[in-house]
C-alpha positions as CSV (number, residue, x, y, z in Angstrom):
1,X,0.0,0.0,0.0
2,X,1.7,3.2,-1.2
3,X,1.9,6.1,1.5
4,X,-0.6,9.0,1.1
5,X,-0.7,12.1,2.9
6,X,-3.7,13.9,4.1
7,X,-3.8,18.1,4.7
8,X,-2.3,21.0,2.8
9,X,1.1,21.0,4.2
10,X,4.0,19.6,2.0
11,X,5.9,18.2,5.0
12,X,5.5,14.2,5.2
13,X,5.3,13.3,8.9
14,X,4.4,10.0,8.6
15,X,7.5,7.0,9.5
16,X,9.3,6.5,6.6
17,X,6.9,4.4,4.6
18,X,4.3,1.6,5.3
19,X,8.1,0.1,6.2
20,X,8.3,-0.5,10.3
21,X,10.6,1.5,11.9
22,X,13.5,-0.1,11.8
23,X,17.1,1.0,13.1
24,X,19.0,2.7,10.5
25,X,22.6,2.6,12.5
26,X,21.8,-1.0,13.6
27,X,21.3,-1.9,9.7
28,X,23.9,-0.4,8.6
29,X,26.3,-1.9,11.3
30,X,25.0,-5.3,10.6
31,X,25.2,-4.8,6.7
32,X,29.5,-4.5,7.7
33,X,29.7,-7.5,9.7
34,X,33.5,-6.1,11.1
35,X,31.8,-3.1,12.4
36,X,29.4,-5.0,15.0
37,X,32.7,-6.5,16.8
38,X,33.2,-2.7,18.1
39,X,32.9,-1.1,21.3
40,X,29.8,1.5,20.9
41,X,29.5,4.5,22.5
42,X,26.0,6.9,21.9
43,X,24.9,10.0,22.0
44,X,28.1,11.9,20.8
45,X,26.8,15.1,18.8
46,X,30.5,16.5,18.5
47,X,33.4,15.1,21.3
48,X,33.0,13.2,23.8
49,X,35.5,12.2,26.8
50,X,35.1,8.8,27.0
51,X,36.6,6.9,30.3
52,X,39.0,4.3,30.3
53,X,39.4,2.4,33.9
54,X,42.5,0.9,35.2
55,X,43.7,-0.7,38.2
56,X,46.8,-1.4,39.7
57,X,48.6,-2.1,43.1
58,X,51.0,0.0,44.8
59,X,53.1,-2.2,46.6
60,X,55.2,-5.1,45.0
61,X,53.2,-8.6,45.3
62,X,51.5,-7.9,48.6
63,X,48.4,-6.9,47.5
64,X,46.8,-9.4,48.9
65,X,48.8,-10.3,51.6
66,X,48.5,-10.3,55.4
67,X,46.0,-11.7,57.9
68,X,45.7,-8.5,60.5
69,X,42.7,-6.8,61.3
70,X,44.4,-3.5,59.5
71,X,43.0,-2.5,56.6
72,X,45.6,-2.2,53.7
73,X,45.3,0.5,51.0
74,X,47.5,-1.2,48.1
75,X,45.6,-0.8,44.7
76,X,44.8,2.3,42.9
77,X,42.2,3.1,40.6
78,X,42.8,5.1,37.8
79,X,40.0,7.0,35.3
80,X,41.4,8.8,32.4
81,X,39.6,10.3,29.8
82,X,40.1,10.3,25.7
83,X,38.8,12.9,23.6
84,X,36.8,10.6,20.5
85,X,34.6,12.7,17.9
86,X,32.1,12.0,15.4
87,X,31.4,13.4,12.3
88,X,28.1,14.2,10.3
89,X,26.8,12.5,7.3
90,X,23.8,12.9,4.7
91,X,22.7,11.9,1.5
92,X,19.4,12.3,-0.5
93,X,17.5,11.2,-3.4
94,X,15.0,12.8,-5.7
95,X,12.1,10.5,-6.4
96,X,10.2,11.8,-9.6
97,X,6.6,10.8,-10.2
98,X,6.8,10.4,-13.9
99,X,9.9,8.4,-13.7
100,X,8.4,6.2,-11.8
101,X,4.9,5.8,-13.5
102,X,7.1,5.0,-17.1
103,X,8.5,1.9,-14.8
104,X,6.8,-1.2,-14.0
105,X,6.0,-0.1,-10.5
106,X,3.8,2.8,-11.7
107,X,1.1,-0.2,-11.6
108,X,1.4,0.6,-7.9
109,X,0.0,3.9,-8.0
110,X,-3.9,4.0,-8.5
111,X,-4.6,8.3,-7.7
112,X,-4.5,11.1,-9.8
113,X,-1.6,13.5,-10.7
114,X,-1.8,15.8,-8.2
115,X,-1.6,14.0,-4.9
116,X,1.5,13.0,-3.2
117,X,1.0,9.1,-3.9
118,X,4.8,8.2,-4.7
119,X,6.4,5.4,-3.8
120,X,5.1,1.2,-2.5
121,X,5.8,0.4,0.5
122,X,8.0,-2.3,-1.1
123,X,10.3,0.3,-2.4
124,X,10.9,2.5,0.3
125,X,12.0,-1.3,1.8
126,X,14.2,-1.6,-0.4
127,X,15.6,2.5,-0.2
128,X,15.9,2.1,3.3
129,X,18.1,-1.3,3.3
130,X,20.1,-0.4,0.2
131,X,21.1,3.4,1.6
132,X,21.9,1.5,4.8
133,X,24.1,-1.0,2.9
134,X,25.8,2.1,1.1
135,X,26.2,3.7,4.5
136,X,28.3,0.7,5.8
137,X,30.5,0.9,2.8
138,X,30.9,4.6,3.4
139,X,31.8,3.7,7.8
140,X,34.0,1.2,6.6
141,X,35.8,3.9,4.5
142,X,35.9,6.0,7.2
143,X,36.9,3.1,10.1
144,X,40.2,1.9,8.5
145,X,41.2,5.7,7.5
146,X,40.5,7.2,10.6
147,X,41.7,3.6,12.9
148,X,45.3,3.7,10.9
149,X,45.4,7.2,10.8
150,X,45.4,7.7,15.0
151,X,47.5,4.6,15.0
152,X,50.4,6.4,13.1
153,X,50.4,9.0,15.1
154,X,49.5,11.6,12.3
155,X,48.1,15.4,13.1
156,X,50.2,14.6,16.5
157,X,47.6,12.6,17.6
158,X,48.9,11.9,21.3
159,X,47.8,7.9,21.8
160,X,49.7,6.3,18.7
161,X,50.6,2.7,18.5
162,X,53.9,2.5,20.4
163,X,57.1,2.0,18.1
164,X,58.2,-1.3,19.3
165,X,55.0,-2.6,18.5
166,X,55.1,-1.8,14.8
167,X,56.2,-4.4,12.3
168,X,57.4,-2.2,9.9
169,X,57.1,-3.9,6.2
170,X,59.5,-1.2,4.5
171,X,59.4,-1.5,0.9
172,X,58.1,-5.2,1.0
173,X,54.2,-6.1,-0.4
174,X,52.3,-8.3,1.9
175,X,51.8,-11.9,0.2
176,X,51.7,-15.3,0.8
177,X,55.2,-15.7,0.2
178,X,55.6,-13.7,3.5
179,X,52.2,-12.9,5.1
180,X,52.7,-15.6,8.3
181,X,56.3,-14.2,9.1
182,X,54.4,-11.0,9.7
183,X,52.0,-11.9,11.7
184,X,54.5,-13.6,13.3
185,X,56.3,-10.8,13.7
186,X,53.1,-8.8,15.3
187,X,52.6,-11.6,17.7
188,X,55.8,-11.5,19.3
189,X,55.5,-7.7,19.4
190,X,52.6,-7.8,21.5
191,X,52.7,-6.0,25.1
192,X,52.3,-8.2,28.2
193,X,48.6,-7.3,28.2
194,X,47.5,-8.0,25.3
195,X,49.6,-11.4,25.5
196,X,48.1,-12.7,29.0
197,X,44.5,-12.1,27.0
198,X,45.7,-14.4,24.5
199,X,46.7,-17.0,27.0
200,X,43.6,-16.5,29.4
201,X,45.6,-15.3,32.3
202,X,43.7,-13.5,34.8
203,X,40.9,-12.1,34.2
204,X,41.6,-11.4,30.5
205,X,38.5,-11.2,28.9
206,X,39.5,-8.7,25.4
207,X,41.3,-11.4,23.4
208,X,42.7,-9.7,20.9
209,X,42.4,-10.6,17.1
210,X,44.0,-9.8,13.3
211,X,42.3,-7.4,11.6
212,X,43.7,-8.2,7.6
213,X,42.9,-5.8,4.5
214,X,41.0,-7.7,1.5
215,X,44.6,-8.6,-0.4
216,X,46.2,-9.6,3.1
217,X,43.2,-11.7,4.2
218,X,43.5,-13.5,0.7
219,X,46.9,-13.7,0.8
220,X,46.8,-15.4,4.2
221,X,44.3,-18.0,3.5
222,X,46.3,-19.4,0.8
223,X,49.6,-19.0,2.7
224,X,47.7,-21.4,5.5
225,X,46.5,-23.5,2.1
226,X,49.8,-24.0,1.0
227,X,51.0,-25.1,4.9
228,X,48.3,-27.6,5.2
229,X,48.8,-28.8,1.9
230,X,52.4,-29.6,2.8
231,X,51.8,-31.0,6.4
232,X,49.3,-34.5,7.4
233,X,46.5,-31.9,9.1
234,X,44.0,-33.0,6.4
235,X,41.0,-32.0,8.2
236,X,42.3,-28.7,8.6
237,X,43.5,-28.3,4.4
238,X,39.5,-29.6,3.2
239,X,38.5,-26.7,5.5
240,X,40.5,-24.1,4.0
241,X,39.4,-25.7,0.8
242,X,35.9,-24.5,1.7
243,X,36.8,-21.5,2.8
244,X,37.4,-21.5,6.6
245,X,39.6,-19.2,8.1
246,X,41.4,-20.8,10.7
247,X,42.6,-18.8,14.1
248,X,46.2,-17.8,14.2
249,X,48.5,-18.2,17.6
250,X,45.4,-18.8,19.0
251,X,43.6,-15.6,17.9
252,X,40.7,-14.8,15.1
253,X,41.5,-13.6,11.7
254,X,39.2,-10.8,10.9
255,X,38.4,-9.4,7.7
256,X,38.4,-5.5,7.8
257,X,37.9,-4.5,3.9
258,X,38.2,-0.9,4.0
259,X,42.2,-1.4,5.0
260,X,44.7,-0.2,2.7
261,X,47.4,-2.8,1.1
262,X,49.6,-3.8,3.2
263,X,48.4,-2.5,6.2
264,X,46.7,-4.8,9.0
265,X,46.9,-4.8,12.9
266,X,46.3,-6.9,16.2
267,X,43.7,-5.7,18.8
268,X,40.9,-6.8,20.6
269,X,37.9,-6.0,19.1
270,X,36.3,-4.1,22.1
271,X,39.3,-1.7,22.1
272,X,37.8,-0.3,18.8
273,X,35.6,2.0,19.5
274,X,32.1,3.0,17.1
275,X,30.7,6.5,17.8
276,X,27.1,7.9,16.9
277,X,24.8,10.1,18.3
278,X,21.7,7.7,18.7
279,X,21.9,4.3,17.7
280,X,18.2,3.9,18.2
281,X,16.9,6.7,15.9
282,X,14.0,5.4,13.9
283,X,14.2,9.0,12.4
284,X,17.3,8.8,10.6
285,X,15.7,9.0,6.8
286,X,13.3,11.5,6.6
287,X,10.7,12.4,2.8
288,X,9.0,15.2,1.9
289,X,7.1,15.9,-1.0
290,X,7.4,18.6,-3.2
291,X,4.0,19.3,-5.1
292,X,4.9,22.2,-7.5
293,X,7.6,19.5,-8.7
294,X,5.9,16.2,-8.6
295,X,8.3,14.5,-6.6
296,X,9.3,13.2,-3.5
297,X,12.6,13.8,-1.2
298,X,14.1,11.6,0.6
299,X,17.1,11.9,2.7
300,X,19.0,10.7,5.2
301,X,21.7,12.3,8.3
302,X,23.7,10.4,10.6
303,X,27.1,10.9,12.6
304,X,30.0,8.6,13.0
305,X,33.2,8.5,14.3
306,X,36.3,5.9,15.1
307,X,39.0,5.8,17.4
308,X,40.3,3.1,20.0
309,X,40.7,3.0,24.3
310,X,44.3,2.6,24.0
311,X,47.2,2.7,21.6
312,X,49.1,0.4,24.2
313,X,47.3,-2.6,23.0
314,X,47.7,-2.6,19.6
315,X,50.4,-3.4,17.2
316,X,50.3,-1.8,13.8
317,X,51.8,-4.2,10.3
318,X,52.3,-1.3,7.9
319,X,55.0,0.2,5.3
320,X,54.9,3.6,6.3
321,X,55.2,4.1,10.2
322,X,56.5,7.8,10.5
323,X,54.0,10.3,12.2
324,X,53.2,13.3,10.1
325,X,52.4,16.8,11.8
């Protein structure tokens, strides 16, 4: 049933469609599977200081030692803040009634000229999920720029990935030829943190994971291909036949395809942080109709930004590692 619109005014407040309200941030975060492995943090309209909790004790292992009725002081809590930002983003799209009447789907439309009877409900479904599929494309554009950006400490941004935990690939393409050595690499450059996460010490809980660009993630499935093809784990070699991607040191490979060549990085997944400023706006595509022009607007506005809770626990595989002002 195609939306109408009752009174004089040219303003459409009806929800978007016969559709039901569904969450546009939510589809498009779903639509990039990588993106719903972030931390999430809501209702940023600009900056934000976002807290980051640590604890630690301040004596030498005798935090938990002694029997007396005294009552010891030896951990400190620490809360600092990091500034994160988002920014703003729109699009729109001019629906023209006589374009669409010389299609199939003016079959849909049953009223006169003059009314604002525009689009079926099933195409304002399909508007809604295909803007939201071109929005993820457009966040993961945006996540790996702005993610390898901070980490390269570029515009002096103050929490960059720490040099000794940057494999520094030089002049040299990732491939398969060398793809494992650099992961390798990453591995044993990984702080004492991020390590005892890996191992389950403690209470580790943010295991971290390889994040691999499109040409990286190929090149490392066939690199773990060719080793199984080499080696008696036959189980193992049908599944990367099928196309299973098998952990690595004991953490996930993840495919993030917005990352440049040759770039990829270790981190637990909740250390990446997703900012918007309501992730449970029903509102975020809006239509009006314009009758002098027989048509109907529809547009959309959303804000998004990317950063991560600490540089410390992340170590960076790229070929350009110097920080630029």
């Amino acid at each position: 049933m195609p939306i109408t619109q009752t009174g004089t005014g040219q303003l459409n407040t009806h929800p978007f469609g016969d559709r039901r309200p569904d969450l546009f941030i939510d589809s498009m975060i779903k639509s990039a599977a990588v993106l719903n492995r972030f931390s999430i943090v809501d209702g940023v309209k600009s900056k934000l200081n976002v807290p980051i909790f640590g604890l630690a004790e301040t004596t030498t292992d005798e935090g938990f030692d002694g029997a007396t009725c005294a009552f010891e002081d030896t951990f400190t809590a620490t809360v600092e803040e990091k500034e994160m930002s988002v920014d703003t983003f729109s699009w729109g799209f001019k629906n023209c009634k006589d374009a669409l009447e010389s299609s199939y789907r003016g079959l849909m439309l049953k009223k006169g000229q003059l009314n604002p009877e525009t689009i079926d409900a099933e195409f304002r479904a399909w508007i809604f999920d295909r803007f939201a599929k071109l929005a993820s494309e457009k966040a993961l554009n945006k996540a790996g720029n702005d993610l390898i950006s901070k980490m390269k400490g570029e515009s002096s941004y103050a929490d960059a990935v720490p040099a000794g935990q940057v494999v520094d690939l030089e002049a040299t393409p990732l491939d398969s030829s060398n793809i494992l050595d650099k992961m390798q690499d990453a591995y044993q450059a990984m702080s004492g943190v991020m390590l005892s996460a890996v191992y389950g010490d403690a209470d580790r809980e943010f295991k971290p994971a390889y994040f691999l660009g499109t040409k990286a993630y190929q090149a490392f499935q066939i690199a773990m291909a060719e080793e199984f093809a080499t080696s008696l784990a036959l189980t193992s070699s049908d599944g990367i036949a099928k196309g299973a991607i098998p952990n690595y040191y004991g953490m996930e490979v993840i495919h993030f395809s917005s990352l440049a060549d040759n770039t990829a990085f270790v981190a637990a997944p909740s250390n990446l942080v997703l900012l918007t400023d309501n992730y449970n706006d029903t509102q975020a595509i809006g239509s009006e109709y314009e009758a002098k022009e027989h048509a109907e607007y529809l547009y959309g506005r959303f804000k998004l930004g990317f950063d991560y809770m600490k540089g410390e626990e992340i170590v960076l595989i790229h070929p350009d590692v110097t920080p630029t002002p």
